[in-house]
C-alpha positions as a Markdown table, in Angstrom:
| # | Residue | x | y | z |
|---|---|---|---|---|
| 1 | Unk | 0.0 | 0.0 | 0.0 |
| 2 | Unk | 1.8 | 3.5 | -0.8 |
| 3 | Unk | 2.3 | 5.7 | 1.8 |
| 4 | Unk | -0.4 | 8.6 | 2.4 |
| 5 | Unk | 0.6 | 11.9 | 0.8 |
| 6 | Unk | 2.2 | 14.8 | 3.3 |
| 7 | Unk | 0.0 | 17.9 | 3.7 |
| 8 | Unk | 1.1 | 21.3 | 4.2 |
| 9 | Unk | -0.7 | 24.6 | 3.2 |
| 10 | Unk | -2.6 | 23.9 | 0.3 |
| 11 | Unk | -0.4 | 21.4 | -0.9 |
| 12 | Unk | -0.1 | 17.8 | -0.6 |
| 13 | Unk | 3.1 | 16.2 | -1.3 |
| 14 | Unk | 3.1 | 12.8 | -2.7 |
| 15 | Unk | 5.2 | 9.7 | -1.3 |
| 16 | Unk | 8.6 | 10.0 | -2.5 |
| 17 | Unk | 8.8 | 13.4 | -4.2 |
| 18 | Unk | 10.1 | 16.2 | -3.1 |
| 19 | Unk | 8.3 | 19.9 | -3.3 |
| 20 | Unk | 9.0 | 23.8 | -2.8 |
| 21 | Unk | 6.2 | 25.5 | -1.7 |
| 22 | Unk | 5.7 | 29.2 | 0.3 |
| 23 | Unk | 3.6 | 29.9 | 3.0 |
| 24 | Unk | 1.9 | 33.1 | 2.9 |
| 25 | Unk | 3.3 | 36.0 | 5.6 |
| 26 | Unk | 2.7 | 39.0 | 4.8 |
| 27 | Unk | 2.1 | 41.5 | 2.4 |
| 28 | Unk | 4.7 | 44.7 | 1.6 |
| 29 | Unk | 3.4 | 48.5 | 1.0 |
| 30 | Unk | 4.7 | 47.5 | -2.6 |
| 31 | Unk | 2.2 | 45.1 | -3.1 |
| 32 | Unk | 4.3 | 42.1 | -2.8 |
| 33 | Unk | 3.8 | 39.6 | -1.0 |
| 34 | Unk | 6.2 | 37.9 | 1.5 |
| 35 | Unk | 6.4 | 33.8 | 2.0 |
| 36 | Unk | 8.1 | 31.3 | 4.0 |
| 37 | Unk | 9.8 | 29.2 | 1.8 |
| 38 | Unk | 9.7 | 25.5 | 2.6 |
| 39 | Unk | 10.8 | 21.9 | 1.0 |
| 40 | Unk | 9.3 | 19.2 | 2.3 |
| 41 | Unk | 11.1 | 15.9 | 0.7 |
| 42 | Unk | 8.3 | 13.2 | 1.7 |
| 43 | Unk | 10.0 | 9.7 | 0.9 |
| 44 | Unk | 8.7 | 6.6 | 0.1 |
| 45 | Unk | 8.9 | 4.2 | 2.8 |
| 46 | Unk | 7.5 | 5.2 | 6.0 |
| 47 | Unk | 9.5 | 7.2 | 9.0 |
| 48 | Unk | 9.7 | 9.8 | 11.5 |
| 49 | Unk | 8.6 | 13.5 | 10.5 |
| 50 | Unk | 11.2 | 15.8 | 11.3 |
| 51 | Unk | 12.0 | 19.2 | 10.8 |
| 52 | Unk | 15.0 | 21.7 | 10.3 |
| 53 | Unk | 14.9 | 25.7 | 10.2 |
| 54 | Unk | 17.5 | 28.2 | 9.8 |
| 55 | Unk | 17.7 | 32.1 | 10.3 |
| 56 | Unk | 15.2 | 32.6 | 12.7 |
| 57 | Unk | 17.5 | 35.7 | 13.3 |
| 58 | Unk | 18.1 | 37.1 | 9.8 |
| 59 | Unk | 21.1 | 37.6 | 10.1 |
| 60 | Unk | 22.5 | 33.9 | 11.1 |
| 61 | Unk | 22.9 | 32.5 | 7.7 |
| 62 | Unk | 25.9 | 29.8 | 8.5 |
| 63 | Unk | 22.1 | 26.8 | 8.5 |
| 64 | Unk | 20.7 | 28.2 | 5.6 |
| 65 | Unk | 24.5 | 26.9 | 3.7 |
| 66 | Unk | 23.7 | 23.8 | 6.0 |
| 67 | Unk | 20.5 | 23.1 | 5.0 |
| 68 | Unk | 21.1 | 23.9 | 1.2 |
| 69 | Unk | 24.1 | 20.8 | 1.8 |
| 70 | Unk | 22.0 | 18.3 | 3.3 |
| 71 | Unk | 19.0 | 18.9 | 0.9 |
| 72 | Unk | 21.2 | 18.3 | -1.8 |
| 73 | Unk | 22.1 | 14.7 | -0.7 |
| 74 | Unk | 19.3 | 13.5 | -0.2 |
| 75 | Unk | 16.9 | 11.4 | -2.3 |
| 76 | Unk | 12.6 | 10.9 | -1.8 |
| 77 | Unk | 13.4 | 7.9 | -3.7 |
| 78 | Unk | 15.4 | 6.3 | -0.8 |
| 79 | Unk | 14.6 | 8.8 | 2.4 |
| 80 | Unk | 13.0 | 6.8 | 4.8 |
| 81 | Unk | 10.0 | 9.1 | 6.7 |
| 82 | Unk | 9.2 | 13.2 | 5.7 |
| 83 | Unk | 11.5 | 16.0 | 6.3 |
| 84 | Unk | 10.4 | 19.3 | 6.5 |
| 85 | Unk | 13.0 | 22.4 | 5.7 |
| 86 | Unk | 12.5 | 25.8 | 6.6 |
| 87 | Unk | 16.0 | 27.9 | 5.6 |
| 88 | Unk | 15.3 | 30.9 | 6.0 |
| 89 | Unk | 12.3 | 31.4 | 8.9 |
| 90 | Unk | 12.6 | 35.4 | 9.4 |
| 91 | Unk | 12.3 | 36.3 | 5.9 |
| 92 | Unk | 11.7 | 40.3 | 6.8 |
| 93 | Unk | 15.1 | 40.3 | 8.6 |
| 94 | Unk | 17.3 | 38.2 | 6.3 |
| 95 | Unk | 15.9 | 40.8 | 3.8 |
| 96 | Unk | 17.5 | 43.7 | 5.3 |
| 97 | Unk | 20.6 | 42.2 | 7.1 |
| 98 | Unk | 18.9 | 42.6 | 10.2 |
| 99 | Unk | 19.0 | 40.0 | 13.3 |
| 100 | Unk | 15.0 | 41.1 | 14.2 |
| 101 | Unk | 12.5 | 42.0 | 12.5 |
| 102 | Unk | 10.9 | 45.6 | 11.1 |
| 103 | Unk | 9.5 | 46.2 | 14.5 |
| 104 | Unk | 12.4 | 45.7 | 16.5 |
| 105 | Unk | 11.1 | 42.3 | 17.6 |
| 106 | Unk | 13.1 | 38.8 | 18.8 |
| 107 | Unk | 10.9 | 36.2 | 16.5 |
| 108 | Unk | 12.9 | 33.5 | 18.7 |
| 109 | Unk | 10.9 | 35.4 | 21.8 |
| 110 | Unk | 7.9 | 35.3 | 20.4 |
| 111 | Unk | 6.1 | 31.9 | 20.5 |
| 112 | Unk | 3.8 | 30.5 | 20.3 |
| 113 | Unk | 2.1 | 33.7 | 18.5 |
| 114 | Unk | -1.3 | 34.7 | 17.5 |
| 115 | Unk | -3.1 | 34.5 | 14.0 |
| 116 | Unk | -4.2 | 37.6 | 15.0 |
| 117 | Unk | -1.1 | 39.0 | 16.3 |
| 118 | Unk | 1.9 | 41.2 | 15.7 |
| 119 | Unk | 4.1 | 40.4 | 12.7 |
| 120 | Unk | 6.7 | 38.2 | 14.8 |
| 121 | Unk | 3.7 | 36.6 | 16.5 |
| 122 | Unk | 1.8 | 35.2 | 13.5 |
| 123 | Unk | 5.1 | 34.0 | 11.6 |
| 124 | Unk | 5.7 | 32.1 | 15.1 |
| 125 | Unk | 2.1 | 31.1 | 14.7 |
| 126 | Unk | 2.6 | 30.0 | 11.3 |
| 127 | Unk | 5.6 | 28.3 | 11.8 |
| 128 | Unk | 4.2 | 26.2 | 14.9 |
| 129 | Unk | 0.8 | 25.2 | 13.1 |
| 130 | Unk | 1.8 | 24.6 | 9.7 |
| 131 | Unk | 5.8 | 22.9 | 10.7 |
| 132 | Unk | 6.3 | 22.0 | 14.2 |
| 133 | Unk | 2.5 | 20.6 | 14.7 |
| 134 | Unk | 3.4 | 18.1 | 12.1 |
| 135 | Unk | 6.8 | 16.8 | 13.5 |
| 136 | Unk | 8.4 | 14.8 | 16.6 |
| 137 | Unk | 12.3 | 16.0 | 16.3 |
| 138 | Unk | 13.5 | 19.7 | 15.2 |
| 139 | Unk | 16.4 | 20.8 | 14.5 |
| 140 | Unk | 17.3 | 24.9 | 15.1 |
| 141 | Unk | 20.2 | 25.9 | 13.5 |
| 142 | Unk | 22.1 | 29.4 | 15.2 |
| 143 | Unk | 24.9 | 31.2 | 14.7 |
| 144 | Unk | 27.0 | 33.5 | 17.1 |
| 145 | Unk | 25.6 | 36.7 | 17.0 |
| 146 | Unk | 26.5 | 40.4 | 17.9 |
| 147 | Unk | 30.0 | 40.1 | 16.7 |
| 148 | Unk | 30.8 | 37.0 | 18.7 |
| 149 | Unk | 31.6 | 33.6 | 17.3 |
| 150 | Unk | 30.7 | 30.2 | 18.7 |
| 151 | Unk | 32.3 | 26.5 | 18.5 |
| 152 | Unk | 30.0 | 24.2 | 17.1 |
| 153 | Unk | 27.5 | 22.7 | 20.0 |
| 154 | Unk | 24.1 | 21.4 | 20.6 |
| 155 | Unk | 22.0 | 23.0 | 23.4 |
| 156 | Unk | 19.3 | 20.5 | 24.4 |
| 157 | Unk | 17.2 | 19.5 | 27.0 |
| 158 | Unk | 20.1 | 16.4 | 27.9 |
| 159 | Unk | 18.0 | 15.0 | 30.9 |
| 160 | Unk | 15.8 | 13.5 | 28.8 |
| 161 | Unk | 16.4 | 10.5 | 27.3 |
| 162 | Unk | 15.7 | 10.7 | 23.5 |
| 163 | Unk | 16.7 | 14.3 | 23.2 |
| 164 | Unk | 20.0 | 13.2 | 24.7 |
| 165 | Unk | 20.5 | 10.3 | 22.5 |
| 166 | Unk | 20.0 | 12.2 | 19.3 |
| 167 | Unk | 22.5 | 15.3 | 20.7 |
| 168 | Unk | 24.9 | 12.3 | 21.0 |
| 169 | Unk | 24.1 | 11.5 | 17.7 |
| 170 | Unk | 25.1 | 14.9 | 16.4 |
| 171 | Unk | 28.1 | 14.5 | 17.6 |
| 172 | Unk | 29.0 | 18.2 | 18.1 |
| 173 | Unk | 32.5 | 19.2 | 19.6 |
| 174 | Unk | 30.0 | 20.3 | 22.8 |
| 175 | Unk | 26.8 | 19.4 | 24.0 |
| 176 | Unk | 25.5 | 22.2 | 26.6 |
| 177 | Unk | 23.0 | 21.4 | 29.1 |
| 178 | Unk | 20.7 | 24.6 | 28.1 |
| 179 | Unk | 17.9 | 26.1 | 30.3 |
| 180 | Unk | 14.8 | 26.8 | 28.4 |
| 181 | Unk | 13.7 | 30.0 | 27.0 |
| 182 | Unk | 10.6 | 30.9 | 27.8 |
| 183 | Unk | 9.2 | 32.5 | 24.1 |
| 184 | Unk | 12.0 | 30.2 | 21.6 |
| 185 | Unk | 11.2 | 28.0 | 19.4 |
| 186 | Unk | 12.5 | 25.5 | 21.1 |
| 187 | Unk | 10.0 | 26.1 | 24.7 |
| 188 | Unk | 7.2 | 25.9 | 22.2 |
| 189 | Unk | 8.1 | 22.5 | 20.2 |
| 190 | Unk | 8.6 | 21.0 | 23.1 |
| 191 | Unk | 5.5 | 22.0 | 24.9 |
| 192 | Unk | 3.8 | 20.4 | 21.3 |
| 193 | Unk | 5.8 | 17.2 | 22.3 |
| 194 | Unk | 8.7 | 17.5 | 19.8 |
| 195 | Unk | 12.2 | 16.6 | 20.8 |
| 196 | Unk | 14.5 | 20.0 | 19.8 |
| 197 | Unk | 18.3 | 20.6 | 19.1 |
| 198 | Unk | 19.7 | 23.4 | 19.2 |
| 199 | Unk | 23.1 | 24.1 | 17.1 |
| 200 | Unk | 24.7 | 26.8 | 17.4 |
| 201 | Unk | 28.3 | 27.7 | 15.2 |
| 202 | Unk | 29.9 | 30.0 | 13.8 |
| 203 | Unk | 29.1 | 33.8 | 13.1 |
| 204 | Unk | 26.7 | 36.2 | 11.7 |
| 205 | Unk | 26.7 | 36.9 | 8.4 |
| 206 | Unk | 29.8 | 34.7 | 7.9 |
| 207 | Unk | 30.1 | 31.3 | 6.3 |
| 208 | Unk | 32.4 | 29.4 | 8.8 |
| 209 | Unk | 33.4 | 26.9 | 6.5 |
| 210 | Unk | 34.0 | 24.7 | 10.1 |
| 211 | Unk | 30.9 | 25.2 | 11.7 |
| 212 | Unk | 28.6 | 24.5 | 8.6 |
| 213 | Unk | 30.7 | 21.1 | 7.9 |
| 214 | Unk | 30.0 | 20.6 | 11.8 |
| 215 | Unk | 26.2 | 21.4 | 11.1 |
| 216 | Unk | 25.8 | 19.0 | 8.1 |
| 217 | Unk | 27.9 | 16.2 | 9.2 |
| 218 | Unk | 25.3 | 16.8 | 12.6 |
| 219 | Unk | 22.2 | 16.8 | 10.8 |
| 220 | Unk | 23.0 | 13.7 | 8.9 |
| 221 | Unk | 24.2 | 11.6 | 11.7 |
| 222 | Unk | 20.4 | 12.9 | 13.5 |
| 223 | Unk | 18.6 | 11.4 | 10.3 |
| 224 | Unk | 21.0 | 8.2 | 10.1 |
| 225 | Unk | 19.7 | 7.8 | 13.8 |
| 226 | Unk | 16.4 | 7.9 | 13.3 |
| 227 | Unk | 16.6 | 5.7 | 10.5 |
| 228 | Unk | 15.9 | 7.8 | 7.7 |
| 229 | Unk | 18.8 | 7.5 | 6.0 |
| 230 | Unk | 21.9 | 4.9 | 5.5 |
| 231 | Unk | 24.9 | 6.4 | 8.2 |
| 232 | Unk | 27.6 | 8.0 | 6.1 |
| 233 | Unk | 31.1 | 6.5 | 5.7 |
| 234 | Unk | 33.2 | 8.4 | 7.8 |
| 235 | Unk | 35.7 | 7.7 | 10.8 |
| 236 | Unk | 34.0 | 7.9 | 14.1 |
| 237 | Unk | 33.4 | 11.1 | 15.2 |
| 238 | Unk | 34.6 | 11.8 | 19.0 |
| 239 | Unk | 32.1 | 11.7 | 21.5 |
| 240 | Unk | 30.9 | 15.5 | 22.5 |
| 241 | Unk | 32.4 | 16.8 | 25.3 |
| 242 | Unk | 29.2 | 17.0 | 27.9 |
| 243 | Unk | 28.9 | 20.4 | 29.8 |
| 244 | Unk | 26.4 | 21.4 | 32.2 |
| 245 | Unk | 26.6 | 24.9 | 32.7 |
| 246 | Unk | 28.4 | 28.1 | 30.8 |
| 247 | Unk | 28.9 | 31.8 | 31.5 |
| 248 | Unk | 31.0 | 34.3 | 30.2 |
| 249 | Unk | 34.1 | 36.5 | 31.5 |
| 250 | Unk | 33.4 | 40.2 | 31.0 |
| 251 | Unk | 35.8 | 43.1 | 30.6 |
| 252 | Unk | 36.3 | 44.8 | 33.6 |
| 253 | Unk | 37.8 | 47.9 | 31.7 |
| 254 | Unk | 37.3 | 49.8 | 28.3 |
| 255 | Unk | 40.1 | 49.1 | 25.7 |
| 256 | Unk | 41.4 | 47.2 | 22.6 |
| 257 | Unk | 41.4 | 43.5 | 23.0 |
| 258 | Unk | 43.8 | 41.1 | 22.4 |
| 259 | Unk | 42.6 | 37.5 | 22.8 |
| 260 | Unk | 44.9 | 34.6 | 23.6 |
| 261 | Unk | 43.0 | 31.8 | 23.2 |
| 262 | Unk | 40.7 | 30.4 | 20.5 |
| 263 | Unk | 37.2 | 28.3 | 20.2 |
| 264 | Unk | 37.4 | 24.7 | 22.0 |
| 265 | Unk | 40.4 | 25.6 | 24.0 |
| 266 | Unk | 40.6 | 24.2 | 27.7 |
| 267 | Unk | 41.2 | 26.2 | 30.3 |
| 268 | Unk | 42.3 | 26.5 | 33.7 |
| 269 | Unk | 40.9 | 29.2 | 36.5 |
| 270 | Unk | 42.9 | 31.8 | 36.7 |
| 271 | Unk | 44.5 | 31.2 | 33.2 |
| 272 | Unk | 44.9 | 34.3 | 31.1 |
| 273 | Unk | 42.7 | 34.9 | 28.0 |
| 274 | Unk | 44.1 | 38.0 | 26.9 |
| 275 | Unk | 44.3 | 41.8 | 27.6 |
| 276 | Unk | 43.1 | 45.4 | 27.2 |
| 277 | Unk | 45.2 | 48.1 | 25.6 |
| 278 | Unk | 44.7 | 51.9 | 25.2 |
| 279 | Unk | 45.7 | 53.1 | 21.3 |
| 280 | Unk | 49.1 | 53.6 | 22.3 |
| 281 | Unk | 49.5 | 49.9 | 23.1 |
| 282 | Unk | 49.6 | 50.2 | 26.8 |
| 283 | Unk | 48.4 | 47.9 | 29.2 |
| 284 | Unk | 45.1 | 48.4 | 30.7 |
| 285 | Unk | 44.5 | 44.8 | 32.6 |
| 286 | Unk | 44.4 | 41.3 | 31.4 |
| 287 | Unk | 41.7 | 39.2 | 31.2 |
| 288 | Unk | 42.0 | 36.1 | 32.9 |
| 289 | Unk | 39.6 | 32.8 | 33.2 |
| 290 | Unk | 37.1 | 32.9 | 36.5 |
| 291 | Unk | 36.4 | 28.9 | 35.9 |
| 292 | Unk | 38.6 | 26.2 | 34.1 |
| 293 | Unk | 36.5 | 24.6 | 30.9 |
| 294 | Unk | 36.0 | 24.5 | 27.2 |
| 295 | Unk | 35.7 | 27.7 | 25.4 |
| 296 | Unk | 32.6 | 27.9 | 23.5 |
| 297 | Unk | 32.4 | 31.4 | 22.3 |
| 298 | Unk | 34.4 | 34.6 | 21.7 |
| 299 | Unk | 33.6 | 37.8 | 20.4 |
| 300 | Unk | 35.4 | 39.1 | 17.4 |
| 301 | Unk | 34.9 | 43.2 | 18.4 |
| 302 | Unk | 38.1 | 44.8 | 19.0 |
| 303 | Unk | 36.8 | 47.2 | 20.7 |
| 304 | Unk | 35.4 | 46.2 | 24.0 |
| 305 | Unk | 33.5 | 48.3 | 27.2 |
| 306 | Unk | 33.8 | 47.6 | 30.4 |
| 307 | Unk | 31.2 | 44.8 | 31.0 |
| 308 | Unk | 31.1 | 43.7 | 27.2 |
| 309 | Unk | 31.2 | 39.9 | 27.2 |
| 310 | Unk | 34.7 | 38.9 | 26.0 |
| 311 | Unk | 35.1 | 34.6 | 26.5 |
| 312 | Unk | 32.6 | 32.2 | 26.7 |
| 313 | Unk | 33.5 | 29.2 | 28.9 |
| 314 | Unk | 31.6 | 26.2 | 29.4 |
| 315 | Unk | 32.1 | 23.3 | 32.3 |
């Protein structure tokens, strides 16, 4: 018996084939209208129903190159289950370069939404109703933001069993123990019963070339584990280092940074991380690690004030 057909919109997708469709947003003062853009690839043989979604902030495109990759690979013919992509969820923002969108709001703060609500609160609506309502695993892919860059982790829910296993199947260089936002995506799929990763790599408006290999290999080994697809041939990746909490060291004077360590770096307490400098070169104070761990995140400004996150450090 063939498998039912996948519906989404007004469309239905038929069992193994794959289909770009747009889900109405919004309409500009041009006249034109705005979409979400959406493939589902619905394969032949039955399987889970998962999801994957990029650029929730518009300006974190490193998942919308790693959804592009593992779309590409991947045939309806031979794809076990549906998978639903969404690369680029804030639309508006990616538009205009801009992390939020035209009213200044957080789209990633703003589930569940309304129908009837603001602009961020009817895409979150949209995007819960017509994606997430229809899936059991997401995956979120982020990228550093604000100038800062970030080593390739998962943030999950790790206390609970299948989310852990399938962080573990990821295989990032960290997975972080992550406290749940109330407003994200991720509090909202998960009060719909979906199991959520959360990867975060790289920088804004960058293509890391090492955190969207991180993010595909990732999101390959996640499908490979649910069965969806055949594993890929590759050497065993090394286990993710587990961490249960993360904070970071903050400048504790205004100046020109020089940083002395780099992304996935150990570290002792009390190790230095770098310095401050006036624009004469002359030392202000060094910056030195409150906790030993791994280093997660760094920012790339130069120019830091006092209080400025400068080092990310999980344990």
């Amino acid at each position: 018996m063939a498998r039912e057909s996948f519906a989404i919109g007004q469309v239905r997708v038929r069992a193994g084939s794959t289909k770009e469709l747009e889900l109405p947003i919004t309409r500009l003062v041009t006249g034109a209208d705005v979409s979400l853009p959406v493939r589902v690839v619905h394969g032949r043989d039955e399987g889970p129903v998962v999801w994957v979604n990029a650029a929730i902030h518009g300006d974190e495109v490193i998942g919308i190159e790693v959804v592009r990759r593992v779309l590409a690979a991947l045939s309806p013919k031979t794809f076990r289950g549906t998978l639903v992509a969404v690369p680029i969820v804030n639309v508006l923002g990616f538009m205009t370069g801009d992390r939020y969108l035209p009213d200044r709001r957080d789209l990633n703060r703003s589930f569940p939404g309304s129908p009837r609500g603001s602009l961020a609160g009817r895409i979150a609506h949209l995007i819960l109703s017509e994606v997430v309502a229809k899936c059991e695993v997401g995956i979120d892919l982020h990228s550093g933001s604000d100038r800062r860059t970030n080593l390739p982790q998962i943030r999950a829910d790790l206390d609970d069993p299948r989310t852990r296993s399938l962080a573990e199947a990821f295989a990032a260089p960290v997975m972080l123990q992550a406290r749940i936002r109330d407003g994200s995506l991720r509090h909202a799929a998960r009060e719909a019963g979906a199991s959520v990763l959360v990867y975060e790599g790289g920088e804004a408006w960058r293509f890391d070339e090492f955190a969207i290999e991180a993010g595909v290999a990732g999101v390959r080994r996640v499908l490979a584990a649910l069965g969806m697809v055949d594993p890929v041939e590759e050497a065993a990746p090394s286990p993710s280092t587990e961490c249960r909490q993360s904070s970071w060291v903050r400048a504790r004077r205004t100046g020109i940074l020089q940083l002395d360590v780099t992304l996935g770096e150990q570290v002792e307490a009390g190790q230095r991380l770098g310095g401050l400098s006036d624009s004469f070169g002359r030392r202000l104070r060094l910056v030195h690690a409150d906790r030993g761990g791994i280093v997660i995140g760094l920012t790339n400004a130069p120019l830091v004030n006092s209080g400025d996150a400068i080092v990310h450090i999980a344990r």
